[in-house]
N, C-alpha and C positions, 0 to 999 in steps of 0.2 A: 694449676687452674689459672686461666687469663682472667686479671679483673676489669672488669668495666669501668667504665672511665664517664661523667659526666661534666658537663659546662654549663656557662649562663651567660648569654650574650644578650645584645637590644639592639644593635646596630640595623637601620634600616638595610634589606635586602641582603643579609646575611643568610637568611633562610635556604635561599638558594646553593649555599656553600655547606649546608649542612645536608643538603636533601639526598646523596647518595648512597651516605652510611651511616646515619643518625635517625633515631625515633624523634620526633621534634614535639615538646609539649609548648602550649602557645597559654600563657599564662598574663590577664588583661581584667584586674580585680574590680575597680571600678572604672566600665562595668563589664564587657562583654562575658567574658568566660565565666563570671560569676552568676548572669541568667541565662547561660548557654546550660551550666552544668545543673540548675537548679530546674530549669524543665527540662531537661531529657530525666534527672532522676525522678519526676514527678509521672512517665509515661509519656511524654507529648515526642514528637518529631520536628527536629530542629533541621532547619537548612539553613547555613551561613552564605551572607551575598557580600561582595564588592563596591557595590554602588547600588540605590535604588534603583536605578534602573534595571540589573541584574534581578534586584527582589523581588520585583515585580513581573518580572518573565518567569522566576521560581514559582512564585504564587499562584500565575495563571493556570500553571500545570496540577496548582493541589485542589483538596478540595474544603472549601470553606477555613484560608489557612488567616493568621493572623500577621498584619507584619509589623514587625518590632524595631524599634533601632535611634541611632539618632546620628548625626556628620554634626561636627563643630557644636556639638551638644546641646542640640534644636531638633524635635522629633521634625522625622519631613514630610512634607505634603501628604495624605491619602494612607498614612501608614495608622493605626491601632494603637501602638503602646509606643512609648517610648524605649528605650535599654534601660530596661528596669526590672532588678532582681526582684524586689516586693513586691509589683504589681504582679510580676507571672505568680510569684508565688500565693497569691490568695487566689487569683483567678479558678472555677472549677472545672470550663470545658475544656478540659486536659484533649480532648480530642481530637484538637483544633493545632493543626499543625502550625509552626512559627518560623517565617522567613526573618533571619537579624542579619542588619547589618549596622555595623561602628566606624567609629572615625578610625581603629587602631587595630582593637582587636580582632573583628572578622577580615578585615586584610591580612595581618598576620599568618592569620588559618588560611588563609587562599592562596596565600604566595606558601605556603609549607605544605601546601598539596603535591602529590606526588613522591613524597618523603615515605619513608618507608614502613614509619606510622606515624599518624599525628593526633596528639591527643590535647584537650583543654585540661587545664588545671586553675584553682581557686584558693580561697582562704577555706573552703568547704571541704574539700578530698586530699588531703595534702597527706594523709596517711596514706588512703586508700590508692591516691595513684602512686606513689612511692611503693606498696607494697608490689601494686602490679607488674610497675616495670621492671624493677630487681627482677633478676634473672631471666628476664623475657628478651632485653634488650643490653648489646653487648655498647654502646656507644648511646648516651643522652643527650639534647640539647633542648635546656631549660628558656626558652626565649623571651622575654619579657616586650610587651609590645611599647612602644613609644609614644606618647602623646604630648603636642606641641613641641617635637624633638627632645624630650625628656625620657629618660626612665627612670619610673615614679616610684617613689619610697615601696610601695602597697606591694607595688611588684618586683620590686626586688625581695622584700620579706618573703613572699611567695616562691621566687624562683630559691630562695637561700634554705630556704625550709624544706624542699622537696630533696635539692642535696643535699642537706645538711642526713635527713631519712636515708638516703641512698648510700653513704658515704657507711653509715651503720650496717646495709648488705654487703658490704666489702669493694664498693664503689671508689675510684679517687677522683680525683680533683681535677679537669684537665688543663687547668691555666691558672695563673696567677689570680686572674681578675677572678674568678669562679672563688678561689681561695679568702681573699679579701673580703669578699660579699658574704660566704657564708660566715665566716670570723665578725664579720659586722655587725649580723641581726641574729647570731644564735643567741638564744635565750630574752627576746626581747619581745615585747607583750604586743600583741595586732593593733591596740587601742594606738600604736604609733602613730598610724596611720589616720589617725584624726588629724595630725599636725599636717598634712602635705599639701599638695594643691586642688589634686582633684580631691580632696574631704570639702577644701576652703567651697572650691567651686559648687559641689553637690548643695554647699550651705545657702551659698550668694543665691542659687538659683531655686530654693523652695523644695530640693529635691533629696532634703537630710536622712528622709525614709529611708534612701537605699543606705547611706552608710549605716545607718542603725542596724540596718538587714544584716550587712554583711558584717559586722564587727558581735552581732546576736546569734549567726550562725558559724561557730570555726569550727572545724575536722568535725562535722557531724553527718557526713553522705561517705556511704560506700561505692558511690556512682563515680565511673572511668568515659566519662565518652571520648569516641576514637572519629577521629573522621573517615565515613568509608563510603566514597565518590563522592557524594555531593553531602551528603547528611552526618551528623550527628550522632553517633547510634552509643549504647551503654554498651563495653567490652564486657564477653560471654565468659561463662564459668567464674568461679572464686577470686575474689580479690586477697590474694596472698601471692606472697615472694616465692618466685622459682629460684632455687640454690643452684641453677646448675648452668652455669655465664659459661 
């Protein structure tokens, strides 16, 4: 039996170098993927933009959608919410489809379009996507988005944790760096991530809600969304490990 093989990269425009024979998960804690993954599991319909200006030609097309997001971590002009995992999540009209875009995260997912799947991951599904991809996908690449040329504690814990899961379906390791990273943060408690920068920043700026969100919600969604063309959608059938790589 061939085992599968996972990595964890950040490097800007790497993605590209992944996209022919890897499933790509784009993992961007605070905040994108963390309210990306948090309304699709709530029902809603997520479309990821590039730039406002893209959002906004997505949104033309929906109906009554909502847009969310922020660049340089300032909601922008004409848009609804900001990239805010607690505010989607109180909100009730689920109905209301959500155009997001991020300074980090929804790039990420746009340049790994075309990949041969691409799926968000969080401090929220770290089980669940782990269990999916085991044996669905013969080759992993864990991407951690960058922000301000960083890759930030939050997200490496994230991408370390979903290997570190994988490694337990008979998955290895594909690079040193991959190895280092999850050796780093196995066994080490989310609350880290209060110390880094984007927590510092969520503080400086009034916006401490979302980290309490996210650090109030770990591995509690069964929810995989995959990107499939432009959207969002939660992956069909059981979330359990296929044994057969």
């Amino acid at each position: 039996m061939m085992k599968g093989q996972v990595v964890i990269d950040s490097f800007p425009g790497r993605a590209e170098r992944f996209r022919d024979r890897y499933a790509i998960v784009v993992i961007d804690i605070i905040r994108a993927t963390t309210t990306a993954t948090t309304a699709v599991s709530l029902g809603r319909r997520v479309f990821p933009a590039r730039t406002t200006h893209e959002a906004f030609e997505i949104a033309s097309s929906l109906k009554d959608p909502l847009l969310v997001g922020e660049l340089g971590g300032h909601m922008p002009d004409g848009f609804d919410l900001n990239n805010s995992p607690a505010q989607i999540a109180k909100r009730k009209d689920v109905h209301r489809p959500i155009v997001l875009v991020s300074s980090s995260g929804t790039q990420l997912l746009m340049e790994a379009a075309g990949s041969h799947a691409v799926y968000t991951g969080c401090f929220r599904n770290i089980t669940a996507l782990a269990c999916y991809l085991a044996g669905r996908h013969e080759r992993i690449a864990l991407m951690g988005s960058r922000t301000r040329g960083q890759f930030r504690l939050e997200d490496q814990m994230g991408c370390a944790w979903v290997a570190e899961k994988l490694v337990e379906f008979g998955y290895v390791l594909g690079n040193q760096q991959t190895v280092e990273s999850v050796d780093r943060w196995r066994g080490m408690s989310p609350q880290e991530i209060a110390w880094g920068r984007s927590a510092e920043y969520l503080r400086q700026s009034g916006q401490e809600e979302d980290l309490e969100f996210i650090l109030d919600h770990f591995d509690d969604l069964d929810t995989v969304p995959c990107l499939v063309q432009s959207e969002l959608v939660p992956v069909s059938g059981r979330v359990e490990a296929v044994r057969s790589i």
